[in-house]
Each structure stands twice: as C-alpha cells, then as structure tokens.
C-alpha positions as CSV (number, residue, x, y, z in Angstrom):
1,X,-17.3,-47.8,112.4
2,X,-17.0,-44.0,110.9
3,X,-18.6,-43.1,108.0
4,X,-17.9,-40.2,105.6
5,X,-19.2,-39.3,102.3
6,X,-17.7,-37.7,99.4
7,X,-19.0,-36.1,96.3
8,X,-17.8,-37.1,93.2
9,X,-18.3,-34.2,90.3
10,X,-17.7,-36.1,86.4
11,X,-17.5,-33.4,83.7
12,X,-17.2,-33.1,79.9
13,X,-14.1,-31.7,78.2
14,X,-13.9,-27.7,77.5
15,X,-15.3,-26.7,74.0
16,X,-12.6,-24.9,71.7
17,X,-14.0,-22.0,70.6
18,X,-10.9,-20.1,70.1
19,X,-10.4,-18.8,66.3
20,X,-6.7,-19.6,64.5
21,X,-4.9,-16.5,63.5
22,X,-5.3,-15.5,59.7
23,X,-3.2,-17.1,57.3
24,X,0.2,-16.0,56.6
25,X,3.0,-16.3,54.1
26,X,0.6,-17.2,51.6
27,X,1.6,-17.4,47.8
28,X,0.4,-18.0,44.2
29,X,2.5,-19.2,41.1
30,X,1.3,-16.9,37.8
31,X,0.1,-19.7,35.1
32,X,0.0,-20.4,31.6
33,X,-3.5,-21.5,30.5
34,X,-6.8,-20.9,31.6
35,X,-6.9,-23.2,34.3
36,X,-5.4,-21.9,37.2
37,X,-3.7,-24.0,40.1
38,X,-3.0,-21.9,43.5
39,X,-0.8,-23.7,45.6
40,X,0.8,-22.0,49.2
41,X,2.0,-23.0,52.5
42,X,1.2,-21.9,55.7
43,X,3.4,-20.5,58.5
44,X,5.0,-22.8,61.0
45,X,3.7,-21.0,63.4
46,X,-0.1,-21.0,63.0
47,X,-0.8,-23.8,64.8
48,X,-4.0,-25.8,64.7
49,X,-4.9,-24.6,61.3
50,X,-6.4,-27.8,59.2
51,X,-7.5,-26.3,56.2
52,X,-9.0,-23.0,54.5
53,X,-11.9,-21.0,53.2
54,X,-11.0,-19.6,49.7
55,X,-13.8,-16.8,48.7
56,X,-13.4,-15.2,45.1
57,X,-15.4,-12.3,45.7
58,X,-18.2,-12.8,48.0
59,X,-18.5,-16.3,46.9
60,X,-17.2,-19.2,48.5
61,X,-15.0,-21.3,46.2
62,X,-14.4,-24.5,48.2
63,X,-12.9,-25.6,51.4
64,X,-9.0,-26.5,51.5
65,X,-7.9,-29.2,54.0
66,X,-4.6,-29.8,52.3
67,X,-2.4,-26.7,50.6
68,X,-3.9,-26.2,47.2
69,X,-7.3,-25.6,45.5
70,X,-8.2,-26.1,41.9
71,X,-10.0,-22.8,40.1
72,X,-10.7,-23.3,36.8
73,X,-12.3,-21.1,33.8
74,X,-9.8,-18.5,34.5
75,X,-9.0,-16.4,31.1
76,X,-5.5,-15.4,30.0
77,X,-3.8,-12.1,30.4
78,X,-6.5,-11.5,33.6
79,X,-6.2,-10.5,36.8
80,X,-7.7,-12.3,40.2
81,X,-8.1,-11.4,43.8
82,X,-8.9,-14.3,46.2
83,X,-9.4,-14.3,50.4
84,X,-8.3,-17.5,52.0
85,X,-9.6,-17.8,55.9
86,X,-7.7,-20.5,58.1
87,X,-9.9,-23.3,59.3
88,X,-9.0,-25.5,62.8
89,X,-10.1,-28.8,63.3
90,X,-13.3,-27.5,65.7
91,X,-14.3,-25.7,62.9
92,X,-13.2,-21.7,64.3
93,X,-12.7,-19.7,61.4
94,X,-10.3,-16.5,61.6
95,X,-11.5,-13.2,61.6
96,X,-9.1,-11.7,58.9
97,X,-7.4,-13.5,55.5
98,X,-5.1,-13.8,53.5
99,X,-5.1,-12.2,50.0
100,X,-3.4,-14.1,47.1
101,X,-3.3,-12.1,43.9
102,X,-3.1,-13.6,40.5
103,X,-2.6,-12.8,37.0
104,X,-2.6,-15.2,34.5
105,X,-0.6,-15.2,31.3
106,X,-1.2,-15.3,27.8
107,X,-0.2,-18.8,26.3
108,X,2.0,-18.7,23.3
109,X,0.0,-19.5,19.9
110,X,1.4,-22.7,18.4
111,X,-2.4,-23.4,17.0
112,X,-2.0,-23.2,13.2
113,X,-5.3,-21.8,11.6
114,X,-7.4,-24.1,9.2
115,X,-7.0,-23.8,5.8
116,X,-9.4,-20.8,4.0
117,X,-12.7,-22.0,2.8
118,X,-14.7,-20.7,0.8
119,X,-12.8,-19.0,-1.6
120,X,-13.4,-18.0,-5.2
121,X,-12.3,-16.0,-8.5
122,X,-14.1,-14.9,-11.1
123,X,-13.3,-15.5,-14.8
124,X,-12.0,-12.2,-16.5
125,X,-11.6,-10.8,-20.2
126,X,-8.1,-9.1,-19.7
127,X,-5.0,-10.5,-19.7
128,X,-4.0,-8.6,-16.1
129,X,-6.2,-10.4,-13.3
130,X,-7.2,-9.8,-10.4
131,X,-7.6,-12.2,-7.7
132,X,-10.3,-12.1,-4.9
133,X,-12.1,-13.9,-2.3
134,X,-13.6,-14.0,1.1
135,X,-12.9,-16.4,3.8
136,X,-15.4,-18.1,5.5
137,X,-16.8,-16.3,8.7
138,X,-15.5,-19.5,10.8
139,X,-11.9,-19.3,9.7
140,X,-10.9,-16.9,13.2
141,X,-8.2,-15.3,13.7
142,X,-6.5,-15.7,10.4
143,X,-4.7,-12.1,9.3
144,X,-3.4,-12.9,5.9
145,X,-2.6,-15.6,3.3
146,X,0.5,-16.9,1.1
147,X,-0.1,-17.6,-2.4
148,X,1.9,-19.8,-4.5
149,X,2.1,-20.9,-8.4
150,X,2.9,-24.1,-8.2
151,X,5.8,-23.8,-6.2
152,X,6.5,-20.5,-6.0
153,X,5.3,-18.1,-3.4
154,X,3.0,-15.0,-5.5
155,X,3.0,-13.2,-2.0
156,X,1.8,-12.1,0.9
157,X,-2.1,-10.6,1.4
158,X,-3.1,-9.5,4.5
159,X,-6.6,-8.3,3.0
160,X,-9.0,-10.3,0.8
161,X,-7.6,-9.8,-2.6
162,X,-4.1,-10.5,-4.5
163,X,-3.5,-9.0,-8.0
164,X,-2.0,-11.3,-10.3
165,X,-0.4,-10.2,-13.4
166,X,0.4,-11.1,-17.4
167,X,-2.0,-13.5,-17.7
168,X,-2.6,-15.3,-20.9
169,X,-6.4,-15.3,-22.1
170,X,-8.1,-18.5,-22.2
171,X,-5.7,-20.0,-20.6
172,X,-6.5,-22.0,-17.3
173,X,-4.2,-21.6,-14.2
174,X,-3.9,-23.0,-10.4
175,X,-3.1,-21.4,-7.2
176,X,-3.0,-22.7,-3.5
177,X,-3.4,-20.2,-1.1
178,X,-2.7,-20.7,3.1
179,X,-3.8,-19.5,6.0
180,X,-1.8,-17.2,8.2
181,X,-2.4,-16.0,11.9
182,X,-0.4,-12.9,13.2
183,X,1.2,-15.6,15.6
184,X,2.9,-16.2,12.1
185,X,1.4,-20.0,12.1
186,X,0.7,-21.3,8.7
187,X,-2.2,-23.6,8.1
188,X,-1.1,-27.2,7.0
189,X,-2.9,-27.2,4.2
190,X,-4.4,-25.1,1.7
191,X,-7.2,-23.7,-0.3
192,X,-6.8,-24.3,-4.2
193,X,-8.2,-21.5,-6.5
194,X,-8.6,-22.6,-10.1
195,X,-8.8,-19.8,-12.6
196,X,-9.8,-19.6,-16.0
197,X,-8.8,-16.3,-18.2
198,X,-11.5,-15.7,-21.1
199,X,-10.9,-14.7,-24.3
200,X,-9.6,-11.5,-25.0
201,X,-12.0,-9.3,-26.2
202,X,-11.6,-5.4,-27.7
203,X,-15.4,-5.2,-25.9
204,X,-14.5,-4.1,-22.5
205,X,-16.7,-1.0,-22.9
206,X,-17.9,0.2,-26.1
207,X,-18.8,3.5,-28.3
208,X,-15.0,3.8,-27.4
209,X,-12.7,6.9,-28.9
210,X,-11.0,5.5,-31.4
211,X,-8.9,8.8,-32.9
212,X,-5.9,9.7,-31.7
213,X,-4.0,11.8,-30.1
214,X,-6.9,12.6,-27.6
215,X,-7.1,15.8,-25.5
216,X,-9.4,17.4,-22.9
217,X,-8.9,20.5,-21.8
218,X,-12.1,20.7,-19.4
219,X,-12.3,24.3,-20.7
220,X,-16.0,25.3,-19.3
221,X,-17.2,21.7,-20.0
222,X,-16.7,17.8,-18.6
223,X,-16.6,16.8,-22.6
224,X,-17.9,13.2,-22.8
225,X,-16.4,12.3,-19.3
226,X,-19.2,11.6,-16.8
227,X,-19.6,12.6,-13.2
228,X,-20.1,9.6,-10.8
229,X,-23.6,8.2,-9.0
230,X,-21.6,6.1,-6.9
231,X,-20.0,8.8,-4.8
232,X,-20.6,11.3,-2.2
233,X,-19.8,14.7,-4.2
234,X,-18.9,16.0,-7.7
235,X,-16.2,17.8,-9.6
236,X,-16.2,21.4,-10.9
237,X,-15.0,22.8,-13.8
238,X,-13.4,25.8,-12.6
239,X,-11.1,29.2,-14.0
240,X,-9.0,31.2,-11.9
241,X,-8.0,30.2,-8.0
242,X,-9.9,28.1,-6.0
243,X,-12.3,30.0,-3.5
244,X,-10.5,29.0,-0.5
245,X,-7.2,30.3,0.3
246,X,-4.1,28.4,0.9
247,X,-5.3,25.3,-1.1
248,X,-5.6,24.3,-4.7
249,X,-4.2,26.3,-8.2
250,X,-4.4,30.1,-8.5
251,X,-5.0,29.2,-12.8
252,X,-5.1,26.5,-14.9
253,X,-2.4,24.1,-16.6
254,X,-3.1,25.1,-19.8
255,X,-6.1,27.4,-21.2
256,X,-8.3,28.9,-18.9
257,X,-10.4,26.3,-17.0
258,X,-9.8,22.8,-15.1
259,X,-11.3,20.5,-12.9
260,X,-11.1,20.0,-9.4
261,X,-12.3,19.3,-6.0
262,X,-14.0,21.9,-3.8
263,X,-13.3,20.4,0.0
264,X,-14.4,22.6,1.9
265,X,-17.6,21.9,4.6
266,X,-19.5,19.2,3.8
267,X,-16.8,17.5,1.4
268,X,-14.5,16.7,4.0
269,X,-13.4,14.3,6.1
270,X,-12.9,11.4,3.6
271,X,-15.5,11.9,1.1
272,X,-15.2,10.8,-2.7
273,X,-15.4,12.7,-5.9
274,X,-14.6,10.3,-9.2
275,X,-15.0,11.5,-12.7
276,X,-15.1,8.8,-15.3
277,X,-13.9,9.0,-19.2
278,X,-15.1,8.1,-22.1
279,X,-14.3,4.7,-23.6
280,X,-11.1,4.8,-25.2
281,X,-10.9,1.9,-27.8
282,X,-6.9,1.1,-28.4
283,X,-7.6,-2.4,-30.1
284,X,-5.5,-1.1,-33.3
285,X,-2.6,0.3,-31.3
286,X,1.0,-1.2,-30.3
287,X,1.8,1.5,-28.4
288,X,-0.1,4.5,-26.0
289,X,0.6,6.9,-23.8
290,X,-1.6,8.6,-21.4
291,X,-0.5,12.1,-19.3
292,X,-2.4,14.4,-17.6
293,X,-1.6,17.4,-15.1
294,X,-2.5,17.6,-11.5
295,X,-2.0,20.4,-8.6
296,X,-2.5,18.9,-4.8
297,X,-1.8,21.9,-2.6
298,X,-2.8,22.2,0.9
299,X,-2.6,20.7,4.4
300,X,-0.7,17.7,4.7
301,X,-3.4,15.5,5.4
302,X,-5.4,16.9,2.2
303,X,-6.3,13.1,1.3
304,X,-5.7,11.6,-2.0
305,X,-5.6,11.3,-5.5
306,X,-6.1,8.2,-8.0
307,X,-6.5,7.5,-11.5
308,X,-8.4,4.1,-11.6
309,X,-8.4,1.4,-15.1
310,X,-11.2,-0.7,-15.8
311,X,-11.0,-3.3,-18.6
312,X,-14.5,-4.6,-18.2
313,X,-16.8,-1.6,-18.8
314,X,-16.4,0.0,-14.9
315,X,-17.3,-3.7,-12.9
316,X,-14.2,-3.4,-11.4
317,X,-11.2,-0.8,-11.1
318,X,-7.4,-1.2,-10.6
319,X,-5.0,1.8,-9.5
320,X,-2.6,3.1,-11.9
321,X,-1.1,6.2,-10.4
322,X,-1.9,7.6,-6.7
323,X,-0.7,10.7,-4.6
324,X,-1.5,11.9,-1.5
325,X,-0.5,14.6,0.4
326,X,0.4,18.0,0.1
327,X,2.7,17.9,-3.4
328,X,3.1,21.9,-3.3
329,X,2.3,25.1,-4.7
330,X,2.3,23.8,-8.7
331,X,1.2,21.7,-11.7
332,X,2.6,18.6,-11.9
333,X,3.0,16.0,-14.4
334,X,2.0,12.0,-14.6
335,X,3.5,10.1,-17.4
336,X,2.5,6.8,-17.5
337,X,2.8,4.0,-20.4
338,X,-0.1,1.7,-21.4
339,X,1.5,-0.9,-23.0
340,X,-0.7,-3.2,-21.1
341,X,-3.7,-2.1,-22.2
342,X,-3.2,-1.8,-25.8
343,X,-5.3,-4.0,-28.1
344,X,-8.6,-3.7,-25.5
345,X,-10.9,-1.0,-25.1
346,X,-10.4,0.2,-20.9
347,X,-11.6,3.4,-18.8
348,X,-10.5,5.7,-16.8
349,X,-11.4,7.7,-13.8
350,X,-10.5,10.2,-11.5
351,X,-11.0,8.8,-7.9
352,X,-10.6,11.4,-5.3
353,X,-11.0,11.2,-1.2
354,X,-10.7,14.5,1.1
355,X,-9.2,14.1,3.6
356,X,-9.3,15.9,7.1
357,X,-9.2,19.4,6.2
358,X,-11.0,21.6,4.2
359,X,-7.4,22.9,2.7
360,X,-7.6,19.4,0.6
361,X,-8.5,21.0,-3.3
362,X,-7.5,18.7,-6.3
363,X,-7.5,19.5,-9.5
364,X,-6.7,17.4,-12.4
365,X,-6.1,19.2,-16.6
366,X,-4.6,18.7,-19.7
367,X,-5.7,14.7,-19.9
368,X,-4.3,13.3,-22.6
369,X,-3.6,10.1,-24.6
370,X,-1.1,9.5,-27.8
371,X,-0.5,6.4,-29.6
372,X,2.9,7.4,-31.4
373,X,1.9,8.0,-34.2
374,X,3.6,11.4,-34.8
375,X,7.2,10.4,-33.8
376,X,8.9,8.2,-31.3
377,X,10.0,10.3,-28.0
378,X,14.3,11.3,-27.5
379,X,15.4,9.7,-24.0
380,X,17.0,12.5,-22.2
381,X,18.4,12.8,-18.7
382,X,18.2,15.6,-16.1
383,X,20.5,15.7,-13.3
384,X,20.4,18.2,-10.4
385,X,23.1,18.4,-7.6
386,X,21.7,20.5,-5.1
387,X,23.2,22.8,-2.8
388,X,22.9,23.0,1.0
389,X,19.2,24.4,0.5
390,X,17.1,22.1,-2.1
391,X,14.4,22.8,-0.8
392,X,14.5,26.0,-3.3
393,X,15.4,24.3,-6.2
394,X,12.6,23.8,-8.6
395,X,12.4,23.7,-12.8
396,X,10.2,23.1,-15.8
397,X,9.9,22.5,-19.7
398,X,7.5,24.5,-21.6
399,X,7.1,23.6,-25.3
400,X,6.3,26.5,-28.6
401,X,3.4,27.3,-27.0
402,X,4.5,28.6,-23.5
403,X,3.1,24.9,-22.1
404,X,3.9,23.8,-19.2
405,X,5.3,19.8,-20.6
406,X,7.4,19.1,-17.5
407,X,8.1,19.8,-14.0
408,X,9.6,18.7,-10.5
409,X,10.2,20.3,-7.3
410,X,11.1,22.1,-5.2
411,X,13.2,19.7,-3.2
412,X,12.6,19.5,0.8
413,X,13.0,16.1,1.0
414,X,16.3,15.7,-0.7
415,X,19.8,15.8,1.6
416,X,21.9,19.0,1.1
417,X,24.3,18.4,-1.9
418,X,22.7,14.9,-2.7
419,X,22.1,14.7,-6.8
420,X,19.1,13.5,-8.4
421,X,18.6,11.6,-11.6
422,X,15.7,12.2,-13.7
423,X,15.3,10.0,-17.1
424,X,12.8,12.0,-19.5
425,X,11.1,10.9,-22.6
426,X,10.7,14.5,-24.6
427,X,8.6,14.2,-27.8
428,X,10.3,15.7,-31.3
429,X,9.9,19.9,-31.0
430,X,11.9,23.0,-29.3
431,X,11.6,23.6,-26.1
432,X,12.4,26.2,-23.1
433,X,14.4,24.6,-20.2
434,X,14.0,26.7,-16.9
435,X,15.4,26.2,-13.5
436,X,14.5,28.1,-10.9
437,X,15.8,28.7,-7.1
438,X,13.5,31.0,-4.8
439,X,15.9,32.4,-2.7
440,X,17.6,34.3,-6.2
441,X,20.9,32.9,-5.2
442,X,21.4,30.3,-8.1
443,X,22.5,26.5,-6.8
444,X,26.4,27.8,-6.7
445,X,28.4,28.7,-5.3
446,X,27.8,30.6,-2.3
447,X,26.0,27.7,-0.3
448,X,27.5,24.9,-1.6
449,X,28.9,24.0,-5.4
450,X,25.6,23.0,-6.9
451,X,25.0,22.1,-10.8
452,X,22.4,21.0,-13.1
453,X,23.1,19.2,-17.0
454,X,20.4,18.2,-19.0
455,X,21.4,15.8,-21.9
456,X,20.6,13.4,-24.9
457,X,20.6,10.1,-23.5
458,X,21.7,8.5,-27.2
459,X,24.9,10.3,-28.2
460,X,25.0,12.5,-24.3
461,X,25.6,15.9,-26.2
462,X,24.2,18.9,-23.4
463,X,21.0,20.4,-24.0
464,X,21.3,22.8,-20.9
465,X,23.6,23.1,-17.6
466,X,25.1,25.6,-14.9
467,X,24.7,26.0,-11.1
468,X,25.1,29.7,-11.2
469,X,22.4,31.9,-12.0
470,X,19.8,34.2,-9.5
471,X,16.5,33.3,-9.3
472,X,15.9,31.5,-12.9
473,X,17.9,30.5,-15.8
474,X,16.3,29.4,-19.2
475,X,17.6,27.8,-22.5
476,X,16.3,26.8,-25.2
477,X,16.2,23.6,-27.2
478,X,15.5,21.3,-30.3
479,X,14.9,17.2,-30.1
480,X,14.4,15.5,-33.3
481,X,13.1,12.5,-31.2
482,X,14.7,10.1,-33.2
483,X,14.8,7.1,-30.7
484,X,12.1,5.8,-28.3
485,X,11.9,4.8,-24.7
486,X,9.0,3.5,-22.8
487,X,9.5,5.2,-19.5
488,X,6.5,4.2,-17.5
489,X,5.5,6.6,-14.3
490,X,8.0,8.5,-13.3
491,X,7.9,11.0,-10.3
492,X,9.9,13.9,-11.6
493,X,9.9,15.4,-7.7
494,X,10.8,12.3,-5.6
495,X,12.7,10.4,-8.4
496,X,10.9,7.3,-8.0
497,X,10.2,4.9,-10.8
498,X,7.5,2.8,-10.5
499,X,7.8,-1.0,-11.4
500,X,9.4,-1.1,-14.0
501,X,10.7,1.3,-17.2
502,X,11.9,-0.8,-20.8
503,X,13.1,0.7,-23.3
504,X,13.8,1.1,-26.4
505,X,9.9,-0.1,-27.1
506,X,9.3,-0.4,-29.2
507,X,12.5,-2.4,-30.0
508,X,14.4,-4.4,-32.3
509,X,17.9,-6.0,-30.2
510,X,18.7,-5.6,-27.0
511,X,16.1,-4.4,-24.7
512,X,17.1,-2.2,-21.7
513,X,14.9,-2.3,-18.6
514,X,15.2,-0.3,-14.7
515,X,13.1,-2.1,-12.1
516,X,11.9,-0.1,-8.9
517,X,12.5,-3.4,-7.1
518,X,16.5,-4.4,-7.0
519,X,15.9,-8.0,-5.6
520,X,14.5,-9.2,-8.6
521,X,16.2,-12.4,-9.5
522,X,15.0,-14.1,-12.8
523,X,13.1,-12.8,-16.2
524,X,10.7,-15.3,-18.2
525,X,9.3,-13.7,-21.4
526,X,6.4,-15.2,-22.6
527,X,4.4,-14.8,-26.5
528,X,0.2,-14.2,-26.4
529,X,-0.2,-18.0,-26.6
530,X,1.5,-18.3,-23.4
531,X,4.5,-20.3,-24.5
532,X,8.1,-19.4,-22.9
533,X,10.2,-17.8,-25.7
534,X,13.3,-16.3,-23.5
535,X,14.3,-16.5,-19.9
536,X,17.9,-16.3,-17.4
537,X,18.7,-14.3,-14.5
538,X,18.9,-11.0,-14.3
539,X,23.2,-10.5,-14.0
540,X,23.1,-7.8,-17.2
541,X,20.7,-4.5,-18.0
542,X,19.5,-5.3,-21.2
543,X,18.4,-8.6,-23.1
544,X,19.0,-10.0,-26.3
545,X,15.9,-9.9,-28.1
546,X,16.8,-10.1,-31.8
547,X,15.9,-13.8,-32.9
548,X,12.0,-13.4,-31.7
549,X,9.5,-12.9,-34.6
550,X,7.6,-9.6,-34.8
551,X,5.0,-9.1,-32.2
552,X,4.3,-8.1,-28.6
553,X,5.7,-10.0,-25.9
554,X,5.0,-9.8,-22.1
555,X,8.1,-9.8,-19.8
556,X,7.9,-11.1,-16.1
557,X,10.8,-10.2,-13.5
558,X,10.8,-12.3,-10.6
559,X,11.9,-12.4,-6.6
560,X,10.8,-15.1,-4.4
561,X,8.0,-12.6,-3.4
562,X,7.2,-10.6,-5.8
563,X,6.4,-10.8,-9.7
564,X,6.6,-7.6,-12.0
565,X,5.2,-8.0,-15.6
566,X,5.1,-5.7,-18.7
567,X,4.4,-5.8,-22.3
568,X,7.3,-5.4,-25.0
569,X,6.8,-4.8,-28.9
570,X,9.6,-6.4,-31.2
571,X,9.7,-5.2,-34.9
C-alpha cells in the first residue's frame, strides 16, 4: 500500500542555431556569350550545407539549393566578382564567402553584315569616274566593301568612295558592291549601283586657256590663278628665303619670285592652303604635258603637298601627284602626262596641309603645260650606282638658260652600291648634265667603285658618264628629240613610276608600256565608243598596235584586284 510519485519533465528538441562554415573549393567555368552559367561544388567536408546565397555586389542574386545558378545579361570580354554564402537546412547563414571570379569572353563573329543600303552615284561628264556613296546609318559594324563588274572583283574600299576608271561617256554600266565587317564576313548579298556616264563635253569649266605652251612664273603676281574661299589660309608670292630658318627655298626655281606656304604660328597643325588655276581648255589637243617645280624642306612631319584635277568646273577634285614629308634642301621636278584629260577643258589646284611643325614651308614655281607641238621629247636613261655613301650623291640638268630642267637626290634611302634607273623624257635642245657628291670625294673609287652613264634610249650612244670626279662633274649635251615617250610621273629621287608609263605615244606599231604594279595579268584596249578592239595577257612588253585605225584608244591592265587604264594615240 506505498505510494510514490514521480515527475515526468516532456521537452521540445534543441534549436540549431549553429552557422556552416563558408564555402570552399568553389569554381567558375569562363564562357562564351553573354549569358553566363556558374557552376561549382562544394567540399566534402562542409557538412550540413543545402544550398547558397550568391550576392553580385550588395545585391542578392538568388538562392542556390542545388550547385549552380543562372546569371544572365552579362557582356563579353567583362569581368565579374560574385560572394556565395553557404545555407543549412535551419536556415544559418555563414559568416564569411566564397568569391568566384569571372570573365567572360568575346564570341567569335560569324554574323555576316547586311548588304549596304542606301547607296548612290552621280552621273558624270568625264570619261574617268568616280564612284561614291554612303551607307545607311543602320548598316553597323561594316568596315569596307568589295566591288565587282560583273564578275570581277574592282577592289577593296574601306572608306565611302571607289574610283573607277576609262569609262566610256554615255554609256551605262552595273556594279554590285558587298558588305564587309573587320571579322572579314561578307554580306550574302549585295547592293547594285547602276551608273550612267554623260556625254562628253569640252564644258567642264569655261573661259579656258586655250594657247599653248603655258607658263607661270608667279614672278610678284598669282596671274589668273585664284586663291581659295574654302580653306583656312592663303599662299604668298615670295623672293628670296623663306622667313623661317631651316624650312622652305633660300631662292626661287627660275626668276626671282615663287609661291609658297608660310607655316609658321597659326598655320599649323594641319591647316590648308589651295591655289586654283585657270581653266585650261585642251579640247583640240592629242597630247599635253603638265610640270611644275616644287621645294618641301623641313621637319619630317612638315605635312603634304597635292596637285588636285577637276573635270567638272571645281565640284569635285581627284589627286594627281602628292608628296609629303621632308624631300630635302632643293627644287624638284613633277612630270606628269595628261593624256587623259585631253579633248576636255579640267583644273588644277595646289592643295596643301601643314602639318605639325611650323618647319612645314612649301613652295610650288615654274608651272607649266605643253601640248607637243614644238617637237616630240628623246627617251633617255640615267643610271647611278652609288658607292658606300649615297646619301651624297645628288645631280641635275639645266638647259641654255642656266634652268634648272631636272633633278633627283641625294640618296639616303638607297642601299650602299645598289644602282638606280631613271628613264627621262628630255625635249629637243643642249643641255648641261651635273652630278654632284657633297663630301668632294667623287662616287669612286675610294669608298666603293661607283659610276654614273647617261644615254640615248633609241640607238644607246652616251651622253655623259664617270664615277670619279670631287665634288661636281658637268658635260654638256645636244638631243634632237627625234622620238617620243609618254613617261607619266616619275620620281626622279625614289625611282618610283607611278601606274603606268607607254610609250612611244604617240605611236604607230608596237606600243611599249612599264606598270608600277607587276601582278597585272591581262590588257583590254577599248575605242571612244566602247567597243573591244585588242586584248591578251600580258607575257610580252610591248603590243602590236599597227592594224587599228587612227585615233585615241584607252588601254586597261588588269589583276584580279586592281584595274589601271590610260589613253594611247595611234597615227
């Protein structure tokens, strides 16, 4: 009959408030694309852990209860820095993270860019065109175009224009023209640009010169050549040295005065000075030649130096000759043919842009322009073989009258010993040839065997030679000029002839030709009607051109890139 009592005490489980360690061993794979996927796995040894916080920032992303989370929006080529807090299943968050760095990458470009829109030519007079457009301001990321003929490729433009030569007038033509990115992807399809030439017309300016030979001298006066509005300074006509030392000529080219550039403070950095001529009218010529002299002396980023064409009364302008650069102490000589332009009325002008020095004067004398009429010019041929220093080697040709006619160097560009070719086109008259070395040690023999031989191209008799002399040697000489060739530009320093030379031209069997370009393949020649009257490939030097009629002719010399054209004469 005992009794004893007991106390039974029923209690609820202990609450987990203990935190999991941070994560560890924690990893991200870099990506692709834009859309980022971040993948890791924990250690084996963090136990309890369910899931994760992931914070970019301050911001919470998302919680993770598996081993992944999605983050999209990401950009390419960025970097990312992301926190990731372990999680356990009573919801105790750890105290420190984990921090997964990511960088994405930049995904290859395989997108091909739409064709070009918007694209347009207008209608010219001439028979060189020039090709231009403007792609539509949706067309991204396109860096250039290809421009075909019907099936062959014109070339490549990487700006907004293309210049297409040796056009017939009033004739219509077709070109397709694709995009290109700098990827290198090509659009599928293409823009087509239909052109139609005008007429040609002698009216591309008028009140043109219509005498010739034509000179200017500059001496004291501009003439009838007109300074610019649509520029930021003017020329000067000028006598004696320039007033700032170390840059431009000490004296004119020939008379007294010339023009030039003053770039000193404010003209400089890349300001423009153009001086524009008078009409010249050549609509009853065949043939024309146009030289004038120029001096660029100065720093070596002095700017440059143009001589701009227009063929439809200064609305637009084409390059012809450029230099830029320092081109040393002296007068120089441009050459250049204008077969091209013969039977129009065209422009010219002097464009000039200073550039980041005020040691940047140009000057620009002795313009002239001939249309044979006094003689063809006698092919001749210089050729130099320099000794171990050409940079000392210089010469020149002065006619009657003490003028300067001709010059090149000196030669600091040139490899010790190397020999240079120069082909010169010397009009009928006597001459002094000079050569002239600044050291006074000749070009032979006492650093390195050096010579020089100037001779008639058409029976190769020797109008001047030797290598060993002091500091000039001179002869004199006499050229009946009694056969003509069409040099083009030549640069009588670097040796460098530009597009192409043919010659004899005018001419009346085989016509001879040098192209700048050695991977031309093919030649077409065409009549002023357009129709083909010759082609082949280009295995020989000179063509057969003795069964075409009397006229002019245009010749095109082909590559799979590139197209060079000129205009021929056959009597």
């Amino acid at each position: 009959g005992e009794v004893e009592d007991y106390t039974v005490n029923i209690t609820g489980s202990t609450t987990d408030t203990q935190a999991p360690t941070a994560p560890t061993n924690l990893a991200a794979s870099n990506v692709t694309e834009t859309t980022v996927d971040l993948s890791w796995t924990a250690s084996t040894d963090n136990v309890g852990v369910t899931g994760y916080d992931v914070y970019q920032g301050g911001s919470l992303l998302g919680t993770v209860t598996g081993t992944s989370t999605n983050v999209t929006g990401l950009l390419a080529s960025t970097s990312y820095t992301f926190t990731v807090y372990a999680k356990d299943a009573a919801g105790n968050v750890s105290n420190a993270s984990n921090t997964v760095n990511v960088t994405t990458l930049d995904p290859p470009d395989t997108q091909a860019p739409t064709a070009p829109t918007n694209l347009a030519a207008s209608n010219v007079t001439q028979t060189s065109l020039s090709l231009s457009w403007t792609a539509s301001t949706d067309n991204v990321g396109v860096t250039g175009y290809y421009v075909y003929q019907g099936g062959s490729l014109l070339g490549t433009v990487t700006g907004t224009s293309f210049s297409v030569t040796g056009l017939t007038a009033n004739t219509s033509y077709s070109f397709t023209i694709y995009a290109r990115d700098a990827a290198g992807n090509v659009s599928n399809s293409s823009n087509v640009l239909n052109v139609t030439t005008l007429e040609n017309s002698t009216g591309g300016c008028t009140g043109g010169i219509t005498s010739y030979p034509y000179y200017q001298g500059f001496e004291n006066t501009f003439g009838s050549w007109i300074q610019s509005t649509a520029d930021d300074f003017n020329w000067t006509t000028r006598s004696g040295s320039t007033p700032s030392s170390s840059t431009g000529p000490s004296s004119a080219a020939e008379g007294s005065y010339y023009v030039y550039m003053e770039s000193s403070s404010p003209n400089y950095s890349t300001k423009r000075a153009i001086l524009n001529s008078p009409c010249f009218d050549l609509s009853s010529e065949t043939e024309a030649t146009l030289t004038f002299k120029y001096h660029m002396y100065g720093a070596s980023t002095m700017g440059s130096l143009a001589l701009e064409v227009s063929v439809d009364d200064g609305t637009t302008w084409s390059s012809i000759w450029s230099k830029s650069g320092n081109q040393g102490d002296s007068w120089l000589t441009a050459s250049l043919n204008l077969g091209s332009y013969v039977g129009a009325s065209v422009q010219f002008r002097f464009n000039g842009i200073t550039g980041a020095t005020w040691q940047g004067d140009m000057a620009v004398d002795g313009f002239s322009i001939g249309n044979g009429s006094t003689g063809s010019c006698e092919a001749t041929t210089l050729s130099i073989t320099f000794d171990n220093y050409p940079e000392e080697t210089s010469w020149e040709i002065t006619n009657s009258s003490g003028t300067v006619v001709f010059s090149g160097g000196t030669y600091g560009s040139q490899a010790d010993g190397s020999t240079l070719t120069i082909p010169l086109c010397i009009d009928a008259g006597c001459y002094t040839f000079t050569i002239k070395d600044t050291y006074g040690d000749g070009i032979c023999c006492s650093y390195g065997n050096g010579s020089y031989s100037f001779t008639k191209d058409s029976d190769g008799s020797v109008l001047a030679s030797g290598g060993s002399f002091s500091s000039t040697e001179a002869t004199d000489f006499c050229l009946n000029a009694t056969n003509g060739y069409s040099y083009g530009n030549y640069d009588t320093t670097n040796g460098i002839i530009e597009d192409i030379v043919l010659y004899p031209n005018p001419v009346n069997d085989f016509l001879n030709f040098r192209l700048k370009d050695q991977k031309m393949d093919t030649y077409i020649i065409t009549n002023l009607v357009g129709q083909t009257v010759g082609y082949g490939k280009l295995d020989e030097t000179a063509i057969d051109v003795s069964r075409f009629d009397a006229g002019v002719y245009i010749i095109e010399f082909k590559s799979d890139k590139k197209v060079l054209s000129q205009r021929f004469i056959k009597q």
